[in-house]
C-alpha positions as CSV (number, residue, x, y, z in Angstrom):
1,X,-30.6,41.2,74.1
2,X,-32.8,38.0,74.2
3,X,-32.0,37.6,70.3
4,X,-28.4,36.7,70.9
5,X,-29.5,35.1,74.2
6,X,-30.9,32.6,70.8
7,X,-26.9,32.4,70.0
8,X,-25.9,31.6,73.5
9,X,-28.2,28.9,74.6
10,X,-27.7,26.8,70.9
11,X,-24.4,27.1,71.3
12,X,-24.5,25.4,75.2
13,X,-26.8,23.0,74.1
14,X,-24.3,21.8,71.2
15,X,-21.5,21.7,73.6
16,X,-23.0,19.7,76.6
17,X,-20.6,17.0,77.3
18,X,-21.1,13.3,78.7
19,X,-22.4,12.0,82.1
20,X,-24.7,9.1,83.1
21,X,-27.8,8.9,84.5
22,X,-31.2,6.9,85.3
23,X,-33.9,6.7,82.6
24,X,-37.5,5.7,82.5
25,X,-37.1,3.6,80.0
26,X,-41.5,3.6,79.1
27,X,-40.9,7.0,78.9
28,X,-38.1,7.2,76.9
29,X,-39.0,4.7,74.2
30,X,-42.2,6.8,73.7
31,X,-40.2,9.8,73.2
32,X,-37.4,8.1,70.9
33,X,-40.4,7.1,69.0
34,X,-41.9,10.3,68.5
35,X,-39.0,11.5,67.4
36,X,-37.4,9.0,64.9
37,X,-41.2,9.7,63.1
38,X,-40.5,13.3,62.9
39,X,-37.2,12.3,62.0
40,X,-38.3,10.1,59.3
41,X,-36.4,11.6,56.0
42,X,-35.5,15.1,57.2
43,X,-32.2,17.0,56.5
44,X,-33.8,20.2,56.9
45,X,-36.4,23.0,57.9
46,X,-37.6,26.3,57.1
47,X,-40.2,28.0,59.7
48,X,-41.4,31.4,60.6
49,X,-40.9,31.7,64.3
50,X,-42.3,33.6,67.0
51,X,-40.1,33.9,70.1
52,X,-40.8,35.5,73.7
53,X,-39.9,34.8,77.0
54,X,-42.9,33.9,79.2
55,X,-43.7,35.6,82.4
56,X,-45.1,34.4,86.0
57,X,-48.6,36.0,84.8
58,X,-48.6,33.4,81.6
59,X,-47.8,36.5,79.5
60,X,-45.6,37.0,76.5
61,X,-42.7,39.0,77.1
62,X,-40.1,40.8,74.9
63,X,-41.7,39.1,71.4
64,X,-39.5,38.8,67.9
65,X,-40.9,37.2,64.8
66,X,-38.8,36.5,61.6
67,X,-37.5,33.2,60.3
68,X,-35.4,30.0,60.2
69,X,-33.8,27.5,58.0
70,X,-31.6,24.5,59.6
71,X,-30.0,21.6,57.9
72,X,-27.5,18.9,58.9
73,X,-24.8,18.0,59.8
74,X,-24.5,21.7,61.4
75,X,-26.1,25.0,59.7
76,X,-28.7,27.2,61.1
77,X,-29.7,30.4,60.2
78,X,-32.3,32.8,62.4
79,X,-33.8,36.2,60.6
80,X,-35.3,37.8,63.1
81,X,-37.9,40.5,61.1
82,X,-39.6,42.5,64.0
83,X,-39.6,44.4,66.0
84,X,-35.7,44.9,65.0
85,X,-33.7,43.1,62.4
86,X,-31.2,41.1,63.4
87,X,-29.2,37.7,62.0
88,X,-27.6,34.8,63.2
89,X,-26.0,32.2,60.7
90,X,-24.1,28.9,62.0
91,X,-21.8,28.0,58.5
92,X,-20.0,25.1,60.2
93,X,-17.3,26.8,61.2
94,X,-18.3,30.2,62.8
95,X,-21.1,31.4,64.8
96,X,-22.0,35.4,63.2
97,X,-24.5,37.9,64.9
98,X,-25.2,40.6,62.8
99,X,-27.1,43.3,64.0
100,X,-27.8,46.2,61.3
101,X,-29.0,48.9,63.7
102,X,-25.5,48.8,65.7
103,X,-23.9,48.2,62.2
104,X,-22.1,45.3,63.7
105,X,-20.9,41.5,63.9
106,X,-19.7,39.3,66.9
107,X,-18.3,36.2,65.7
108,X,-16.9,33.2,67.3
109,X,-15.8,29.5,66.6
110,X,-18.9,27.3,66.4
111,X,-16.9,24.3,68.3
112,X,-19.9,21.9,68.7
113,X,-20.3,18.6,67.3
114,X,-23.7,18.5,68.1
115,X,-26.1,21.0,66.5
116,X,-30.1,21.8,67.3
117,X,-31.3,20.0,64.3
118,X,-29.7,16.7,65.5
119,X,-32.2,16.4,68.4
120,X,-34.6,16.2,65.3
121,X,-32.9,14.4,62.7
122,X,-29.8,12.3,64.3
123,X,-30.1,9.6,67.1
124,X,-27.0,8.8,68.2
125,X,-26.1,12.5,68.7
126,X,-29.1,14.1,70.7
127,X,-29.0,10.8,72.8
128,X,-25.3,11.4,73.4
129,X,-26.1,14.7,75.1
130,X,-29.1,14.6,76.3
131,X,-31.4,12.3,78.4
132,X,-34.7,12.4,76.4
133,X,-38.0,11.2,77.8
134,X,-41.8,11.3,77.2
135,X,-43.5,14.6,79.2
136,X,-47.4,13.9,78.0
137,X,-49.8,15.0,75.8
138,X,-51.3,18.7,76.2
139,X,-53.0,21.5,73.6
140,X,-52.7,19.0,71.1
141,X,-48.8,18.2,71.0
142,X,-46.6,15.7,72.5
143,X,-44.4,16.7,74.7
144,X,-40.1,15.7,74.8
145,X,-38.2,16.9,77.1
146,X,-34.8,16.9,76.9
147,X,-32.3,17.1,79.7
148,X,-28.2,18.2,79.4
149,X,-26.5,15.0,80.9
150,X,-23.8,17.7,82.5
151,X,-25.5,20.6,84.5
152,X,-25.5,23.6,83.0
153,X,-25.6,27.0,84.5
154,X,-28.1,28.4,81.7
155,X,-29.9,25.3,80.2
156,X,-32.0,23.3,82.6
157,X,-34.2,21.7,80.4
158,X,-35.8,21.9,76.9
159,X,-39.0,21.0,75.6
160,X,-40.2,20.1,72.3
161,X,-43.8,20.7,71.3
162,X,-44.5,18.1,68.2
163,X,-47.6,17.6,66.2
164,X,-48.5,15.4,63.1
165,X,-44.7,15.2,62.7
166,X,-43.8,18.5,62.9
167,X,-41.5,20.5,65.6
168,X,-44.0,23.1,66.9
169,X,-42.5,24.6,70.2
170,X,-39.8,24.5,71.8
171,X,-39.3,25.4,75.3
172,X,-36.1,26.6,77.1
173,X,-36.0,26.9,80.8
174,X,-32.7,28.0,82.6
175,X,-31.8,27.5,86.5
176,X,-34.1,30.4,87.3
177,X,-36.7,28.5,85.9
178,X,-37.3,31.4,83.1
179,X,-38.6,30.1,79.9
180,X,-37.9,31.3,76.3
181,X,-40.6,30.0,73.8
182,X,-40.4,29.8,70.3
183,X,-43.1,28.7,68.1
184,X,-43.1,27.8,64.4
185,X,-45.5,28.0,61.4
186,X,-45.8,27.6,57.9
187,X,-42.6,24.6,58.8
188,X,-41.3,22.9,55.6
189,X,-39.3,19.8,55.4
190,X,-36.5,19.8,53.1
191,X,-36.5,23.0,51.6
192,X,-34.8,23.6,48.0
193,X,-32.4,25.7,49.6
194,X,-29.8,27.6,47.5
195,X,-25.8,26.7,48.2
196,X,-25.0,30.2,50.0
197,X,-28.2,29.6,52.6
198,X,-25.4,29.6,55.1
199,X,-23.0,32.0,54.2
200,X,-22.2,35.3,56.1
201,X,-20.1,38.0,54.7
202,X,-19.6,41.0,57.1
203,X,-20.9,43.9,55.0
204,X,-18.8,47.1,53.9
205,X,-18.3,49.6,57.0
206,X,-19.9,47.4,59.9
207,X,-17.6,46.3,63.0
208,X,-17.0,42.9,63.4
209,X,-16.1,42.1,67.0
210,X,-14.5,38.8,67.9
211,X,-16.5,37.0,71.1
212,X,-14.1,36.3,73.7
213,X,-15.1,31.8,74.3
């Protein structure tokens, strides 16, 4: 299912380890800048989302709506709404998909030291993993794209859309040169978010299912 594809790729993009390689450096200060304004103050974000993957004709395939709350150092949670309802919550210390129609969880260790919301909010972590440069201006966003300093066999590259300092889009493509979109609205920074935001207890009955790493 492309909702716990969601699952899969955040979890490769916080575990990408450490190589070296050449940077334009005009294009990388532009998109450090961009970045450290949007990260100006920000622990964490609430958005509604719209995700699809995009096909060869420019059309929107396989679309879920719903939405998402991140915070640092490493928390996410995605509520997907429609067409089925489905969630996926990041407490630190375990990754849980719960999906109500099958009445049941995966779960696995979230072993990352780096999560999504550190490309937004931490500098020394997203430039750790990532080579980060400028990709232009177009529909009225500035373009970063970030690429794994380690190959990866799903997650070629990924693409932040940012406008008037706010995260937008984000683009995923994979070695196939498939591309999963996401796009937020209604984005808040620093939400008054209550202290279980991030807390998943299987309910009564379902099947929880340990993912094999």
């Amino acid at each position: 299912m492309k909702k716990i594809l969601i699952a899969t790729v955040l979890l490769l993009i916080m575990n990408l380890s450490v190589a070296q390689k050449p940077v334009n450096r005009d294009n990388d200060n532009r998109a450090n800048q961009i970045l450290s304004e949007l990260r100006t103050g920000l622990s964490a974000l609430q958005a509604e989302f719209t995700q699809y993957e995009l096909g060869g004709d420019g059309q929107r395939i396989d679309e879920n709506t719903g939405t998402v709350w991140m915070q640092a150092p490493d928390y996410f949670k995605w509520h997907y709404q429609s067409p089925f309802e489905q969630l996926i919550v990041a407490d630190g210390d375990k990754v849980w998909v719960y999906d109500e129609d099958l009445q049941q969880v995966t779960v696995k260790p979230q072993k990352n030291n780096l999560n999504p919301i550190y490309v937004i909010i931490n500098e020394e972590l997203s430039a750790r993993f990532y080579d980060i440069t400028f990709d232009g201006d177009k529909n009225g966003l500035n373009w970063v794209r970030l690429t794994p300093k380690e190959s990866s066999d799903e997650v070629k590259s990924v693409l932040l859309g940012i406008g008037k300092n706010q995260l937008r889009r984000i683009h995923v493509n994979n070695q196939l040169d498939q591309t999963l979109v996401f796009e937020f609205a209604d984005l808040k920074r620093n939400p008054d978010l209550p202290p279980d935001t991030f807390e998943f207890i299987p309910p009564e009955g379902v099947d929880v299912v340990q993912a094999i790493d």
